[in-house]
C-alpha positions as CSV (number, residue, x, y, z in Angstrom):
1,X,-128.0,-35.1,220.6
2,X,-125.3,-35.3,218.2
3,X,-124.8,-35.4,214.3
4,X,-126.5,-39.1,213.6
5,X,-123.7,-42.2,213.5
6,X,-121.7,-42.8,210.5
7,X,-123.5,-46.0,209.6
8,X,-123.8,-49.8,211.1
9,X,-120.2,-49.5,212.3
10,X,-118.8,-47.4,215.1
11,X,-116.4,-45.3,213.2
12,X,-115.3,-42.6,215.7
13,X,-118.6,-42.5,217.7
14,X,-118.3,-41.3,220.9
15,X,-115.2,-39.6,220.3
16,X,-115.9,-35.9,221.3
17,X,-113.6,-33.1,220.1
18,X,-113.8,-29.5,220.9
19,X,-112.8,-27.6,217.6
20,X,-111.2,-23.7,218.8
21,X,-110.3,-23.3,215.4
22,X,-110.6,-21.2,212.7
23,X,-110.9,-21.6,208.6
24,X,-108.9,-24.3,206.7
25,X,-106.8,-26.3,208.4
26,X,-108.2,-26.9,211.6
27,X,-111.9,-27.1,209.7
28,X,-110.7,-29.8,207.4
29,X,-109.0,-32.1,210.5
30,X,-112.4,-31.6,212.2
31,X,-114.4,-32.3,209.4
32,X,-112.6,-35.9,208.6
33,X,-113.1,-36.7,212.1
34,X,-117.0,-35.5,211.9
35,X,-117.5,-37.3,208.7
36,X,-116.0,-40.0,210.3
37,X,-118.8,-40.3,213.6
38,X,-117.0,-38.0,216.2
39,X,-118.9,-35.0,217.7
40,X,-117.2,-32.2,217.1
41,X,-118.2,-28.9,218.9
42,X,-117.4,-26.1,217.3
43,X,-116.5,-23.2,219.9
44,X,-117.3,-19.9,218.6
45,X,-116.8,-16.3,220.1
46,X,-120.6,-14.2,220.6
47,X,-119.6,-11.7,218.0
48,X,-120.3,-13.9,214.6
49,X,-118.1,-16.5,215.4
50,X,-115.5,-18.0,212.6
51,X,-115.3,-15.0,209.9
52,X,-115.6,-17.8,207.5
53,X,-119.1,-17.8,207.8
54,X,-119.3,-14.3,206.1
55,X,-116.1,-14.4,204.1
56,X,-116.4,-17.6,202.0
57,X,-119.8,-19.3,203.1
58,X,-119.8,-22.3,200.7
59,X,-116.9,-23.0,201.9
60,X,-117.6,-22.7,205.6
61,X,-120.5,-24.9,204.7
62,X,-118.4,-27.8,203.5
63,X,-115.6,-26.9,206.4
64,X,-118.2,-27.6,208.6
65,X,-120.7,-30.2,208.0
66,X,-121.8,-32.8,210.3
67,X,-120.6,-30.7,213.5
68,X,-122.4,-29.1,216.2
69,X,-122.2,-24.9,217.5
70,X,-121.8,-23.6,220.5
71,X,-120.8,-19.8,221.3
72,X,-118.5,-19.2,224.6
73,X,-116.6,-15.4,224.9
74,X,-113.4,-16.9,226.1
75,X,-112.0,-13.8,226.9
76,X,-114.5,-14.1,230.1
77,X,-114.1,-16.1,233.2
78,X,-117.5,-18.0,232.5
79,X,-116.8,-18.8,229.0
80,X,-113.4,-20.1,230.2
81,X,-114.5,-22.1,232.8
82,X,-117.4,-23.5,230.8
83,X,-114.9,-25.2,228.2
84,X,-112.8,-26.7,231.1
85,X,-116.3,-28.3,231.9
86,X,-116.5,-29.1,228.5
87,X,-112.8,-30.4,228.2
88,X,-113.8,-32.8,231.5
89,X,-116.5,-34.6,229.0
90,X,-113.8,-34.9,225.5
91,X,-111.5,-36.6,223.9
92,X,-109.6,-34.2,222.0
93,X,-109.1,-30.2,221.6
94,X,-108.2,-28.9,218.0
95,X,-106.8,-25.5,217.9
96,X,-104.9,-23.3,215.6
97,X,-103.8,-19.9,217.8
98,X,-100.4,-19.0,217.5
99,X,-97.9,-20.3,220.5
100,X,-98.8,-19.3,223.6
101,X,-102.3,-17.8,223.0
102,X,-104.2,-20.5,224.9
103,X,-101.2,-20.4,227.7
104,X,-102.3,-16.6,227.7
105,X,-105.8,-17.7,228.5
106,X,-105.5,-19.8,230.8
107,X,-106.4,-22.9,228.8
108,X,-102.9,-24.4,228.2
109,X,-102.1,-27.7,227.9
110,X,-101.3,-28.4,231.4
111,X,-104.9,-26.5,232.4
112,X,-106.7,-28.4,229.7
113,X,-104.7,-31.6,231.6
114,X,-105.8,-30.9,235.0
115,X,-109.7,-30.4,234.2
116,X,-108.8,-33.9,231.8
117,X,-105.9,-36.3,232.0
118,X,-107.2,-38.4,228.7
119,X,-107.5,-34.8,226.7
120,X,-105.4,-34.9,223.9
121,X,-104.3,-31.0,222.1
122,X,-103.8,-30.9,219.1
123,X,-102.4,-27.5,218.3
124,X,-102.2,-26.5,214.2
125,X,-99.7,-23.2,213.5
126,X,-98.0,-22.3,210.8
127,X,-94.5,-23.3,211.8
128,X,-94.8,-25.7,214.8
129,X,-95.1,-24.4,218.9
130,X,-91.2,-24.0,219.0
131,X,-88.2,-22.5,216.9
132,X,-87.1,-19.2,215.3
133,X,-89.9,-18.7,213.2
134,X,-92.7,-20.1,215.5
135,X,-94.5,-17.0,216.3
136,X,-94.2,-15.7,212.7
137,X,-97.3,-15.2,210.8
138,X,-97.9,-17.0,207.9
139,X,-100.3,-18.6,205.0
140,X,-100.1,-21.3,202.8
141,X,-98.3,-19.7,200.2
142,X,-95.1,-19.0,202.8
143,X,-95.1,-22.4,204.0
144,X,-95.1,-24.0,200.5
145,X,-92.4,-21.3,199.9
146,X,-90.2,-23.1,203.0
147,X,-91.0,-26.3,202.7
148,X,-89.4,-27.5,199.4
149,X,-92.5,-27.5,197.3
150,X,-91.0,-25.1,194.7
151,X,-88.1,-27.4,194.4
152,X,-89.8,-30.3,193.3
153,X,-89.4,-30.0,189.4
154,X,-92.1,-30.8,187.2
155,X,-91.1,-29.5,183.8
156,X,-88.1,-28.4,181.8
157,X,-88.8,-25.1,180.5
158,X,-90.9,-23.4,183.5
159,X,-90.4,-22.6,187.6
160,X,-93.2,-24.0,190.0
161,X,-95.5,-22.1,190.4
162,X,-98.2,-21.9,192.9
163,X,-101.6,-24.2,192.6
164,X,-105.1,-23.0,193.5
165,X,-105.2,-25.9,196.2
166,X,-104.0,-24.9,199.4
167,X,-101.8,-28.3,199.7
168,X,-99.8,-27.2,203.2
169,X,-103.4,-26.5,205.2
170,X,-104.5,-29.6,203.6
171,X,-101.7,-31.4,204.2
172,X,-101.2,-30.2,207.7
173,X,-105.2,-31.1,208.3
174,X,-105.1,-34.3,207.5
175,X,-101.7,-35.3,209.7
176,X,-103.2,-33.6,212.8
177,X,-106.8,-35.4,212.1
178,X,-104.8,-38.8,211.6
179,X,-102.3,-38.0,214.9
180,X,-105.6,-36.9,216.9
181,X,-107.5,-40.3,216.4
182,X,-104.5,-41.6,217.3
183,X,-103.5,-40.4,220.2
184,X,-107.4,-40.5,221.5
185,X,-106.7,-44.2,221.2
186,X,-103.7,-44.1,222.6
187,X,-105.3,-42.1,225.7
188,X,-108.2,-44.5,226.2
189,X,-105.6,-47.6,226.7
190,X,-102.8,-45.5,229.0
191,X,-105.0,-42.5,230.5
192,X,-102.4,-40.6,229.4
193,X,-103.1,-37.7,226.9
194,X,-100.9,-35.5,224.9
195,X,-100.2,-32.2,223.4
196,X,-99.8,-32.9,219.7
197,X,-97.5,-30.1,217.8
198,X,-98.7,-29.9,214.2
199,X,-96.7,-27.5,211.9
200,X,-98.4,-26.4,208.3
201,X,-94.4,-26.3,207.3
202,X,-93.3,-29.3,208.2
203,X,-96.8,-31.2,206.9
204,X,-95.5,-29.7,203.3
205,X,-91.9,-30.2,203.6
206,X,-93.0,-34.1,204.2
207,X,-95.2,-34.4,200.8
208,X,-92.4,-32.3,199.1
209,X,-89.1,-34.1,200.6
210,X,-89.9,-37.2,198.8
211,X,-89.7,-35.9,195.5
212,X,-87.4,-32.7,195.7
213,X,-83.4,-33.3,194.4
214,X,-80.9,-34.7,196.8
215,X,-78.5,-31.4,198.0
216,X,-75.5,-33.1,196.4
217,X,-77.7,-33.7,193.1
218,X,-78.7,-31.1,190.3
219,X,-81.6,-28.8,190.8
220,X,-82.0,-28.5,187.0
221,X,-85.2,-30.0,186.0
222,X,-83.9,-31.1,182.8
223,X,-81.2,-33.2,185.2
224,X,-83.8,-35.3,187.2
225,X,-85.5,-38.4,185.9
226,X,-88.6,-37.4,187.1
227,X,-88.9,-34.4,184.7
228,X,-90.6,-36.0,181.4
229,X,-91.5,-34.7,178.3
230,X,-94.6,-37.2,178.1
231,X,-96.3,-36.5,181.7
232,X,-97.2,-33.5,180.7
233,X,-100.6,-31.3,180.1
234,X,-100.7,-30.1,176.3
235,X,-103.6,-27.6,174.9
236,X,-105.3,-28.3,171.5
237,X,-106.6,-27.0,168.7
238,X,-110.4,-25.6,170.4
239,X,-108.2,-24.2,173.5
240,X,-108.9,-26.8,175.9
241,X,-105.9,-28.8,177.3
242,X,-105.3,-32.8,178.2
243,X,-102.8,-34.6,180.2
244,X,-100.7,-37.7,179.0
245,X,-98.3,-40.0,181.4
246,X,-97.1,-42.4,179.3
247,X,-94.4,-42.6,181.5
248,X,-93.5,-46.5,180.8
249,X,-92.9,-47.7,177.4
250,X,-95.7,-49.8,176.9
251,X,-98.1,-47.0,177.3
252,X,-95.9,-44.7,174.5
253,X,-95.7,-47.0,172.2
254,X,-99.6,-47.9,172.3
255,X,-100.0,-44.4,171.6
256,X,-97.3,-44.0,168.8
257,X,-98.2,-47.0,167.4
258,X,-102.1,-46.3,167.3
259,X,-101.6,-42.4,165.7
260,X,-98.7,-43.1,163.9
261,X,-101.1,-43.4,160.3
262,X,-102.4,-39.9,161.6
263,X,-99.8,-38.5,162.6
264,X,-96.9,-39.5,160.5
265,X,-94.1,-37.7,163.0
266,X,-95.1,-40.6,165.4
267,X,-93.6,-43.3,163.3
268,X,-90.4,-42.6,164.8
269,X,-89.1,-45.3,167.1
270,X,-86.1,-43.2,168.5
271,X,-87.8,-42.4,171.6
272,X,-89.1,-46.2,172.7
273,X,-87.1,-46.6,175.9
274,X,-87.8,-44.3,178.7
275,X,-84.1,-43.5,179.3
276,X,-84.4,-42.3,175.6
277,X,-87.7,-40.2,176.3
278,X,-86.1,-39.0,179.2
279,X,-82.7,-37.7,177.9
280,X,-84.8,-36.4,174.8
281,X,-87.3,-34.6,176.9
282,X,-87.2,-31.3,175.3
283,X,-87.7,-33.2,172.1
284,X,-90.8,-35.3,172.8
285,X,-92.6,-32.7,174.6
286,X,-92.1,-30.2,171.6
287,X,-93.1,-33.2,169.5
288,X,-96.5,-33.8,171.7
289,X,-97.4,-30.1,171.5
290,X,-97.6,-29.8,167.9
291,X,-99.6,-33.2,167.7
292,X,-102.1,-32.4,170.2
293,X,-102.7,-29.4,169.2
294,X,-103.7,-30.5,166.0
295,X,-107.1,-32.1,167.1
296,X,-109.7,-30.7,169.3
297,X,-110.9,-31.9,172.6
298,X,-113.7,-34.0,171.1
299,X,-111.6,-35.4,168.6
300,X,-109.2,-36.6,171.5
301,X,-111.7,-38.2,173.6
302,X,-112.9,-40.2,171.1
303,X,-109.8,-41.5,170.0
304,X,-108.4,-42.0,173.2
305,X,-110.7,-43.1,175.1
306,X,-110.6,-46.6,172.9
307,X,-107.2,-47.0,173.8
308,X,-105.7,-48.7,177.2
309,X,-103.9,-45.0,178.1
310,X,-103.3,-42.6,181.1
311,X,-104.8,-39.7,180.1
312,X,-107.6,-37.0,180.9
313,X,-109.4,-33.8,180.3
314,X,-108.4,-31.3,182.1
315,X,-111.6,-29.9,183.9
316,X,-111.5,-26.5,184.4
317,X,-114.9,-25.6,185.8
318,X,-116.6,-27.1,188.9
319,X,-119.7,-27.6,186.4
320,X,-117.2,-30.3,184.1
321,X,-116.2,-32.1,187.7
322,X,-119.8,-32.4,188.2
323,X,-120.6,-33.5,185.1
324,X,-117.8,-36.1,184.7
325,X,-119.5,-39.9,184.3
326,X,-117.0,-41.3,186.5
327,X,-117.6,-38.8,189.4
328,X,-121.3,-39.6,188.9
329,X,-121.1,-43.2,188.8
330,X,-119.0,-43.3,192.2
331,X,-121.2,-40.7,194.0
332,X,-118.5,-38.5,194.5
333,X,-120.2,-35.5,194.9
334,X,-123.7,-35.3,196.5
335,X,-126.4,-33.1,198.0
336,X,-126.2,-31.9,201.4
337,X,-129.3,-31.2,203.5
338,X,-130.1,-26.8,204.1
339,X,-130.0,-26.0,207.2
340,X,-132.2,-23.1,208.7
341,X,-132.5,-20.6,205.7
342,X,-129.1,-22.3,203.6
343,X,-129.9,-23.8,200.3
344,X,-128.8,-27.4,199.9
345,X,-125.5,-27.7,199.0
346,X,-123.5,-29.9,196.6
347,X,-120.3,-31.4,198.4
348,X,-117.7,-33.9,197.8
349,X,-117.9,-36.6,200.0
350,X,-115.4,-38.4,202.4
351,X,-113.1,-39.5,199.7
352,X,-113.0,-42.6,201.3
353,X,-115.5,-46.0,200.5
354,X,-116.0,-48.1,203.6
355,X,-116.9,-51.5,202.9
356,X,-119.5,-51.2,206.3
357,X,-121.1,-47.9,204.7
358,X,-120.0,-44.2,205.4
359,X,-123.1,-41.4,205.3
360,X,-120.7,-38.5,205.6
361,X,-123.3,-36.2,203.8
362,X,-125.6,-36.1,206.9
363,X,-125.8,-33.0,208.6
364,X,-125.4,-29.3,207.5
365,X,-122.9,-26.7,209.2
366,X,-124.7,-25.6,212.1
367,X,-126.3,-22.2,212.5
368,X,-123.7,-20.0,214.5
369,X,-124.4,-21.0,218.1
370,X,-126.9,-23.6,217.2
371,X,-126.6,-26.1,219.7
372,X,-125.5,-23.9,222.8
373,X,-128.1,-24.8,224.8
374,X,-128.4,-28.5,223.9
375,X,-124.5,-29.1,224.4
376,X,-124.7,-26.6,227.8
377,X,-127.7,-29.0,229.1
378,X,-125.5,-32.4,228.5
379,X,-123.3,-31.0,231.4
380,X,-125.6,-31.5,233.4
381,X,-127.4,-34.5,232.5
């Protein structure tokens, strides 16, 4: 049977999706749509299935909770016609091959059509199924590259430079698990599916687009208005670091105003308007960085944290996230059952709190090939 219901409500129950994928992207759309009730299959090759499970298994573990295993060799007839079975009895198809690999297998869109009208394909790539650079290989890091990220400024004296998140997998996941659940509804009203074209590139160039400089406008950062010298991250005197956004004035002059007796360089009122903190950004931020780095972290928490700021730590160590009485209090981050011979795992949860109840820490990442036989013997039944 599969992976237990989301809670009293229907959520994406009986919603069946066949995951081909591999690793991040295509993990993390299947995984939101798992969370959220559907039974996602997870369709492995014989010879250890997604290299995820030996490269980075904590990660393959929270890629993969709540989803069911089942090992086909695709490159055979038997496995091939066995997922067109499968295909007759889903919803949805999530792959992430370059262009033209399935259509090399036999298992196109127009294939995957015939054995299912309703099926919806949702096909992840680096750079979308079409275009000059479509069949180009590529990671997160060169679609970031392309996209505009690196153009969005974010301080005055420093290039972007790259983050430890992979924000265009992410990104790209979570358009093709929205544009999946989508079209799945779409298909059950028309009886029409579709094959959806998801690029990693274009899912970034969307996030970035909003906030990267017109053409006819200034790259300098120091030019845009988004560039502050007061929305920063500052490091203090024990070596930790905090970020302030006291981007509108209120919040500035709550914290001049409430340090100006110990710091005395804060009783200057020249910088009260945010046009003024804005043309003076240089200036403030220089100004911030020798006050916070006066004081340690403690010292800063404590003060702060009796004021009505924006501000925070910066935790730099899973163990501080963890820790954090906020994360606690909201249940953010929880224990997820072992399955087999896997210890129980800590995860973060669906990042989302239904009013109807979401359990989407309910079923480990199954064992590679797990539930072959039980999801074989449904075909039948």
């Amino acid at each position: 049977m599969p992976v237990g219901p989301t809670a009293g409500w229907p959520g994406l129950r009986g919603v069946r999706v066949l995951d081909l994928s591999r690793l991040l992207p295509g993990g993390f759309a299947t995984l939101a749509m798992a969370d959220l009730g559907a039974d996602v299959i997870k369709i492995e090759s014989p010879n250890g299935g997604d290299y995820g499970r030996l490269v980075a298994p904590d990660a393959f573990a929270a890629l993969n909770r709540n989803k069911r295993s089942v090992v086909l060799d695709l490159r055979e007839a038997a496995g091939r016609e066995t997922l067109l079975r499968l295909v007759e009895r889903s919803d949805a198809v999530v792959e992430s091959h370059r262009p033209g690999v399935l259509e090399g297998m036999g298992l196109g869109f127009q294939q995957l059509r015939a054995a299912n009208r309703r099926v919806v394909l949702c096909s992840i790539t680096g750079y979308g199924q079409t275009g000059p650079y479509a069949r180009r290989p590529g990671h997160d890091l060169n679609f970031l590259a392309l996209s505009g990220f690196f153009a969005v400024p974010h301080r005055t004296d420093a290039p972007v430079d790259r983050v430890g998140v992979r924000v265009a997998d992410l990104a790209g996941a979570m358009y093709a698990a929205l544009t999946t659940a989508v079209a799945v509804s779409s298909a059950r009203l028309t009886g029409e599916g579709q094959h959806l074209d998801v690029s990693l590139h274009e899912a970034a160039a969307a996030w970035s687009g909003v906030l990267a400089p017109p053409s006819e406008e200034s790259p300098t950062p120091a030019d845009n208005p988004l560039v502050t010298g007061d929305n920063d991250v500052f490091l203090l005197a024990d070596g930790r670091r905090i970020a302030l956004a006291t981007f509108e004035d209120k919040f500035w002059l709550t914290f001049r105003q409430a340090l100006s007796g110990e710091f005395p360089v804060l009783a200057d009122d020249r910088y009260d308007r945010r046009a003024d903190r804005t043309r003076a950004k240089d200036e403030v931020r220089a100004l911030l960085r020798g006050v916070f780095a006066r004081r340690d972290l403690a010292w800063w928490s404590a003060t702060l944290s009796g004021l009505d700021l924006p501000w925070a730590p910066v935790h730099e160590s899973t163990a501080e996230v963890l820790a954090d009485e906020h994360v606690v209090a909201r249940g953010l981050v929880g224990t997820l059952p072992g399955s087999g011979s896997a210890h129980p795992r800590q995860q973060v949860r669906f990042p989302v709190v239904f009013g109807s109840g979401l359990d989407s820490l309910r079923g480990a990442a199954p064992g590679h090939g797990e539930h072959t036989a039980e999801v074989l013997a449904e075909l039948d039944s």
